[in-house]
C-alpha positions in Angstrom: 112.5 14.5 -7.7 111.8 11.4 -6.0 110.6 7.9 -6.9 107.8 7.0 -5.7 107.0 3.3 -5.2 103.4 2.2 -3.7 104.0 -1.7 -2.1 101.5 -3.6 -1.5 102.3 -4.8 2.0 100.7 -7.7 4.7 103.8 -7.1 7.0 104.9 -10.6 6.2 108.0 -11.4 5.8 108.9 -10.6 1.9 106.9 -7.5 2.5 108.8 -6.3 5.0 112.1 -6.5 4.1 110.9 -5.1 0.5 110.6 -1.9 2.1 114.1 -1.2 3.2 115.2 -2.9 -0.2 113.5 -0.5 -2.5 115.2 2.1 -0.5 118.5 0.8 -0.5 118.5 -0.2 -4.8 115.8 2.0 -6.4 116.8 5.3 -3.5 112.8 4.7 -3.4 110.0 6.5 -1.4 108.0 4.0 -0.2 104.5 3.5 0.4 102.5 0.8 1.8 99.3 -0.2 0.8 97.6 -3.0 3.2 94.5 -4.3 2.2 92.1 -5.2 4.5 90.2 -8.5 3.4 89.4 -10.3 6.5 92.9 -11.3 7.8 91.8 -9.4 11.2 94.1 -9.4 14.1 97.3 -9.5 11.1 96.7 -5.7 11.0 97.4 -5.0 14.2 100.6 -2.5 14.8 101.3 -2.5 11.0 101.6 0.9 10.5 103.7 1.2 13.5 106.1 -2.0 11.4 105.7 -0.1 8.4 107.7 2.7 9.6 110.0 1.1 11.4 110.9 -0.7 7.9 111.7 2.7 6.5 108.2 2.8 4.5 107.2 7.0 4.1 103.2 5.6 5.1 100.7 3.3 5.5 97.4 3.1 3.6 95.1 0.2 5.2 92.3 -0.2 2.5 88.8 -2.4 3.9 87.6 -4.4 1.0 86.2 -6.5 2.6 82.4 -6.2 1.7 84.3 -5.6 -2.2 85.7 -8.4 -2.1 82.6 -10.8 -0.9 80.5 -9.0 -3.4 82.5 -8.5 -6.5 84.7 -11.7 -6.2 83.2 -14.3 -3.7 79.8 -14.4 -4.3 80.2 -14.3 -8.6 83.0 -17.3 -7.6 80.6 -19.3 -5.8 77.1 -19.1 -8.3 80.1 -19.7 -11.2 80.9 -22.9 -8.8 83.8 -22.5 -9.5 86.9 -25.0 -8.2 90.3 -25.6 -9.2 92.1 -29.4 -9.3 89.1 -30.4 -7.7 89.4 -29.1 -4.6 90.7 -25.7 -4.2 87.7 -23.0 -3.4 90.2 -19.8 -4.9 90.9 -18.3 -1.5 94.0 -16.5 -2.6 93.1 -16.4 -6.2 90.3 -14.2 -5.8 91.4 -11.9 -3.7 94.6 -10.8 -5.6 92.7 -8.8 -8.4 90.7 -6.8 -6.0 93.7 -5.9 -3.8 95.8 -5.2 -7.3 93.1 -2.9 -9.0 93.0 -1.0 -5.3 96.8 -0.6 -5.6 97.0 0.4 -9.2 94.1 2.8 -8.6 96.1 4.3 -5.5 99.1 4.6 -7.4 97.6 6.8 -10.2 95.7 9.1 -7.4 99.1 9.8 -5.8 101.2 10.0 -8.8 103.4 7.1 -8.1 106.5 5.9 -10.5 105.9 2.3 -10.1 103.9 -0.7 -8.3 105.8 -3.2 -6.0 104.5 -6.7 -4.9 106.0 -9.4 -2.6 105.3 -12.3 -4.7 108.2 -15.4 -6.0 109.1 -15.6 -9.4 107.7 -19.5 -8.5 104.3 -18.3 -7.7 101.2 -17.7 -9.3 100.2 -14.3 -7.3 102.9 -12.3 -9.4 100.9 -13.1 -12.5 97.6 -12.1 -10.8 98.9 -8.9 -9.5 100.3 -8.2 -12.8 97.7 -8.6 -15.3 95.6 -6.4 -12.6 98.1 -3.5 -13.1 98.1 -4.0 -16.6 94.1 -3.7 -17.1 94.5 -0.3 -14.4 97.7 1.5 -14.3 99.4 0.0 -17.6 102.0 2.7 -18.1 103.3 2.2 -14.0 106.3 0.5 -13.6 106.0 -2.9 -12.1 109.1 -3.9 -9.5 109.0 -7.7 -8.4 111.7 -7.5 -6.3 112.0 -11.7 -5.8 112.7 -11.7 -9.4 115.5 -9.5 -9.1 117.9 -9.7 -5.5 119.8 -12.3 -4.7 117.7 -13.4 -1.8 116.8 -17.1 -3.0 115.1 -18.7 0.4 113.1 -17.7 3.8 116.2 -18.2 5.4 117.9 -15.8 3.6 114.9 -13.4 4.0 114.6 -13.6 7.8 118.5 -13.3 8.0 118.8 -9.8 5.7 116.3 -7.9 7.9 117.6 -9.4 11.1 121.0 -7.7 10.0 118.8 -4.5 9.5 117.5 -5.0 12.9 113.5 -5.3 11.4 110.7 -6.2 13.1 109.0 -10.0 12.0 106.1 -11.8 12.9 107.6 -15.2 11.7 110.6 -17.3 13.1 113.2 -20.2 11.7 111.1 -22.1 14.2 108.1 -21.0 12.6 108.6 -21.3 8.7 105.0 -21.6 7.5 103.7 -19.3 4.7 100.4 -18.3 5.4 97.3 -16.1 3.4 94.6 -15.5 5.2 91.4 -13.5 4.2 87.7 -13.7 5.1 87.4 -16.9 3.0 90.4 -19.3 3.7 93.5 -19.9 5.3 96.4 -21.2 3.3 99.5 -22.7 4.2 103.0 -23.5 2.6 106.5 -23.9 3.4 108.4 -25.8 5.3 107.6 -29.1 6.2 104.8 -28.8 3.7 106.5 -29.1 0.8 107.5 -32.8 1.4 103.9 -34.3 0.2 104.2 -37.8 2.6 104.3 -35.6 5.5 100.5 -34.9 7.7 99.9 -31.6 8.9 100.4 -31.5 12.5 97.8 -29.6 14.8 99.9 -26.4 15.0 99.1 -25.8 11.3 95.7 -24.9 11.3 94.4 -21.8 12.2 90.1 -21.9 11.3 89.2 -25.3 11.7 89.3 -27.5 15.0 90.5 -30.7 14.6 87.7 -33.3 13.1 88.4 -36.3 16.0 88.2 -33.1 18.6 85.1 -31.6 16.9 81.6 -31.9 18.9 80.2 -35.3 19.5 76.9 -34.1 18.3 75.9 -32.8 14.7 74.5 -29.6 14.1 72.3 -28.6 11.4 72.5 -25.4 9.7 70.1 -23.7 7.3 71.6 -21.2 4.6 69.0 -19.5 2.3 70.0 -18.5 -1.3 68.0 -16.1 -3.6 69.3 -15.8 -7.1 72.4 -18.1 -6.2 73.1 -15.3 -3.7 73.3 -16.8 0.0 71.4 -14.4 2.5 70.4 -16.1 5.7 72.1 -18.4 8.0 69.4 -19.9 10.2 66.4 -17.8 9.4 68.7 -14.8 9.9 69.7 -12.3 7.7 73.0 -11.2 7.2 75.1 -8.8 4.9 77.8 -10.5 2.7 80.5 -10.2 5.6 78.8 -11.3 8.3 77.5 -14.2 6.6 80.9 -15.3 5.7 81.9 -14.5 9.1 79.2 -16.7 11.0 79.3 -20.0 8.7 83.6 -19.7 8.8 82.6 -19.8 12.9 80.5 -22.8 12.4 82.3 -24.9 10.0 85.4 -24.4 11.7 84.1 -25.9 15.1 82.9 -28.8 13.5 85.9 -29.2 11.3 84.6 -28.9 7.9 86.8 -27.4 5.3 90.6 -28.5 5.2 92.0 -29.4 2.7 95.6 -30.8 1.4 95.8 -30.6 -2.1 98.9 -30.8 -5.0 98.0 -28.2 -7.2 99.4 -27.2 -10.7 100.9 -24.1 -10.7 100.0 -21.7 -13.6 104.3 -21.4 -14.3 104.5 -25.1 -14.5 105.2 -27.0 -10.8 103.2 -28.7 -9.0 103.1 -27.4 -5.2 101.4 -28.6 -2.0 99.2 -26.3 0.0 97.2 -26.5 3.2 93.6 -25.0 3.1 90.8 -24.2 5.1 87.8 -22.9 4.2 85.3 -23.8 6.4 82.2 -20.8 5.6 83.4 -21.4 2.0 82.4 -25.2 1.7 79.4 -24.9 3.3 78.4 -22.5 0.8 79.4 -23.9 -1.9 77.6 -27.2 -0.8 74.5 -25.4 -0.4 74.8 -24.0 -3.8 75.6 -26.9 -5.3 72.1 -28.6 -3.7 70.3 -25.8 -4.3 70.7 -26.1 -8.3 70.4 -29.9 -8.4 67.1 -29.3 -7.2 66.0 -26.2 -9.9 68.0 -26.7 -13.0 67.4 -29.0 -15.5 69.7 -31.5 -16.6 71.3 -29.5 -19.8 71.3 -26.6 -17.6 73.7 -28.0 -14.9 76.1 -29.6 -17.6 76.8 -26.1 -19.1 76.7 -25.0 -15.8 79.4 -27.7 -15.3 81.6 -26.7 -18.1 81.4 -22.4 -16.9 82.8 -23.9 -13.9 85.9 -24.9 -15.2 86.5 -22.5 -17.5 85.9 -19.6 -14.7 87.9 -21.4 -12.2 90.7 -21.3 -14.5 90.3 -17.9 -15.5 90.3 -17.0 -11.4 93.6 -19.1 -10.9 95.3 -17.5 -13.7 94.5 -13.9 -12.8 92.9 -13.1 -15.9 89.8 -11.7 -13.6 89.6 -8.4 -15.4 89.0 -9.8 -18.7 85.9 -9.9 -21.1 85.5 -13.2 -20.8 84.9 -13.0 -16.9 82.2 -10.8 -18.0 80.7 -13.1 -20.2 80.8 -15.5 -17.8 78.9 -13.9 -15.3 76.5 -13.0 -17.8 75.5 -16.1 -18.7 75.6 -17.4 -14.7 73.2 -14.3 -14.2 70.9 -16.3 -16.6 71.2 -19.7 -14.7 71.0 -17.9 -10.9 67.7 -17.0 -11.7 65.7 -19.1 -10.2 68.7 -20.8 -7.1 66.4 -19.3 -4.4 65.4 -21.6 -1.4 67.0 -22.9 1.5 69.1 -26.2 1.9 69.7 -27.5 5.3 73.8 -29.1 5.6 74.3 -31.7 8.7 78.4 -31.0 10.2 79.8 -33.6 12.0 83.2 -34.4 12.7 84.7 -32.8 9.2 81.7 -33.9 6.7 79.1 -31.2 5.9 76.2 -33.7 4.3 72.8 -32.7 2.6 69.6 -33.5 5.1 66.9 -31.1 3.4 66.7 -28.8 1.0 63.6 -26.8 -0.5 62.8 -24.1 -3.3 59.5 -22.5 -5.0 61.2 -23.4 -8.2 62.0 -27.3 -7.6 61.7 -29.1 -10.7 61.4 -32.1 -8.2 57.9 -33.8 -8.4 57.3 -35.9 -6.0 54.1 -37.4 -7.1 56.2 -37.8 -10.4 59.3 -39.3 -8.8 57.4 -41.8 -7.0 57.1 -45.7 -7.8 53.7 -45.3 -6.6 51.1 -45.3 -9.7 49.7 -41.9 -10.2 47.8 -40.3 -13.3 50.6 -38.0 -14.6 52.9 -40.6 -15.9 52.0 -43.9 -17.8 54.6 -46.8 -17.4 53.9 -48.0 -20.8 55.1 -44.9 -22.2 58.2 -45.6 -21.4 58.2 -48.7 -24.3 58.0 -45.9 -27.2 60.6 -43.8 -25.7 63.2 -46.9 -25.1 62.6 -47.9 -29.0 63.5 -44.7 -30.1 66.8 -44.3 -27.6 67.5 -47.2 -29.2 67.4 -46.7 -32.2 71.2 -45.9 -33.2 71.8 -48.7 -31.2 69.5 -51.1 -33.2 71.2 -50.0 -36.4 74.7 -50.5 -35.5 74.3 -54.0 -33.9 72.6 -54.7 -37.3 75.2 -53.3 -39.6 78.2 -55.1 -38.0 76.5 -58.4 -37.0 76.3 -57.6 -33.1 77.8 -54.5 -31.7 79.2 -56.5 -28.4 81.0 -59.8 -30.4 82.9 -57.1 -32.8 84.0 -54.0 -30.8 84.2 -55.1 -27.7 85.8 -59.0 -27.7 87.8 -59.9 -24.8 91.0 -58.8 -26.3 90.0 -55.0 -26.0 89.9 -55.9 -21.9 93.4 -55.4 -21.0 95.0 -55.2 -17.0 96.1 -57.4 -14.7 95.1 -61.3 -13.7 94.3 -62.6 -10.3 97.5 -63.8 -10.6 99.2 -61.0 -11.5 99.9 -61.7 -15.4 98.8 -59.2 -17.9 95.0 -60.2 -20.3 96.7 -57.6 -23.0 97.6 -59.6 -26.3 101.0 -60.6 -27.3 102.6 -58.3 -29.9 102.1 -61.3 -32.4 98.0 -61.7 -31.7 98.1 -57.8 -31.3 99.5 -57.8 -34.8 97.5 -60.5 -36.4 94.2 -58.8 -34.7 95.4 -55.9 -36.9 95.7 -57.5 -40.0 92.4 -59.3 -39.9 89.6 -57.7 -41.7 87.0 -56.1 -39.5 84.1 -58.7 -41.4 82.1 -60.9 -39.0 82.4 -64.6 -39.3 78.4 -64.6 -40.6 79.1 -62.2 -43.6 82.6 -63.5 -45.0 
């Protein structure tokens, strides 16, 4: 009876010489899953690669619309980021290619799940807590945590002595992921963080100084955080994507270099662009400053984190993500209107924005007098803010000459010598009672 191994395969290069491997130490039957999330032209000829690489058959799966739907879109109305920067390309995807593979492994009653991820990375834990929540009693082979293949070198030189076919080079060392939302890119000459990504690099976005010399201003509608039109037009999740990755790219919105903590422990440099995804997420961003209240958009903050995390760490398919969205469901209500972004040359900037449920007031905003809002009112409220204030300044005899006396000010002189206090006046300032000079 023979083992039966379902890989999830890109036709990269770990992928590819995973097939012959699984064959050659597990006497495996192999067979390839490649999901289809918007990498496009990268699926070309695969099968025909698959083969060739000894795999029994290639499944090509299109989750595309899944993945915009059931990932994306709850991503972006979480507003969810990670260190600051990163939009989750590769982080969201992984769960729904994993769950596809798990559930493809139980239809076809397969001894165990393969992926092509390091024992460095963080897509091994992604992939794995996946199977776990969807095919928990399959075997799991992580064959980078097991050979003694420990570089890309050493990769690209085991399948050229198997005479495989590869779509990467020693010339050519980048790693890439691409998808329908990003591109991202590691390896190589990447890894040393002083060096500036050369034009070659970059695959979605056109470089910013050779971006059009004239702005152009785009209009994305949003109903219930959900975008839905680009320009007036509307457009499924795909195709939405699709069309504001083609704009932001020609204007060169969207890259990103970042130094990003791993969830194993290192810190790693990566390459990203995400044009369509900025935009959005600008959009989005504008859209709720404009209908959410101020409370509102500080939990809203805090969800953020916690969901980005979540996303990075692969914990997707957890109730807590559920939670999450619950609670987002609640704040989305009402993130329905259209902001208008202004690209040029790499900055995607606010120029207009609009909603039936704007909280904005203008005849309330306005310095101009108007009968809604009486400036002396403000004299009650300030009293009251105050009031906490008032008392503490009163209990310790002045609030500024007590906690904050120059000595709390430490840093560096104009010429260079330190304001900290000695250890000595440090010391003494720690001995003296904390008693204003008035009350001793």
């Amino acid at each position: 009876m023979s083992f039966t191994v379902v890989l999830a395969y890109s036709g990269g290069l770990d992928t590819s010489i995973i097939v012959p491997w699984l064959r050659e130490n597990y006497d495996a039957e192999v067979i390839c899953m490649a999901a289809d999330v918007g990498q496009g032209e990268e699926l070309a000829g695969l099968e025909e690669r698959a083969r060739q690489q000894g795999a029994k058959a290639l499944i090509v799966e299109d989750l595309r619309e899944q993945f915009v739907r059931d990932a994306i879109f709850p991503t972006l109305r979480a507003g969810a980021i990670y260190a600051r920067k990163y939009l989750l390309g590769t982080a969201m995807a992984r769960p729904i290619i994993a769950r596809r593979q798990a559930e493809l492994g139980l239809k076809l009653g397969a001894d165990a799940l393969a992926h092509g991820c390091t024992g460095k990375g963080n897509d091994q834990v992604r992939f794995e807590l996946s199977f776990a929540a969807f095919a928990p009693d399959l075997k799991v082979i992580a064959p980078w945590r097991e050979w003694d293949i420990h570089s890309r070198e050493d990769a690209i030189a085991y399948a050229e002595q198997r005479g495989l076919q590869l779509t990467v080079s020693k010339e050519k060392i980048f790693s890439r992921d691409r998808n329908l939302w990003h591109v991202s890119h590691e390896g190589g000459p990447i890894e040393d963080p002083m060096w500036e990504p050369t034009p070659d690099v970059f695959m979605l976005t056109s470089s910013p100084e050779d971006a059009p010399d004239r702005p152009q201003y785009v209009d994305i509608a949003f109903e219930s955080g959900y975008p839905v039109s680009v320009d007036g037009e509307p457009l499924d999740p795909v195709a939405l994507v699709e069309r504001l990755n083609e704009i932001g790219g020609l204007h060169g919105v969207g890259r990103i270099d970042l130094i990003e903590d791993r969830l194993v422990g290192m810190k790693s440099r990566g390459i990203y662009e995400t044009p369509g995804g900025t935009l959005l997420y600008t959009a989005h961003s504008e859209l709720e400053q404009l209908v959410l209240d101020r409370r509102t958009l500080g939990l809203k903050d805090e969800v953020a984190q916690r969901y980005a995390d979540l996303t990075y760490e692969g914990r997707w398919w957890s109730t807590e993500r559920l939670a999450l969205d619950a609670l987002v469901d609640v704040t989305q209500r009402k993130v329905t209107g259209v902001v208008r972004l202004k690209l040029y040359k790499g900055n995607a900037t606010v120029a207009g924005r609009k909603s039936p449920f704007a909280l904005y007031d203008e005849q309330l905003a306005s310095f101009a007098s108007g009968d809604e809002y009486d400036h002396a009112d403000a004299k009650g409220f300030i009293t009251l803010f105050a009031l906490p204030t008032r008392a503490e300044a009163k209990q310790s005899g002045g609030f500024a000459s007590s906690a904050l006396s120059g000595s709390e000010f430490a840093g560096p002189s104009a010429n260079g010598a330190s304001h900290a206090p000695s250890d000595a006046s440090a010391n003494e300032d720690a001995a003296a009672p904390l008693i204003p000079a008035s009350r001793a």
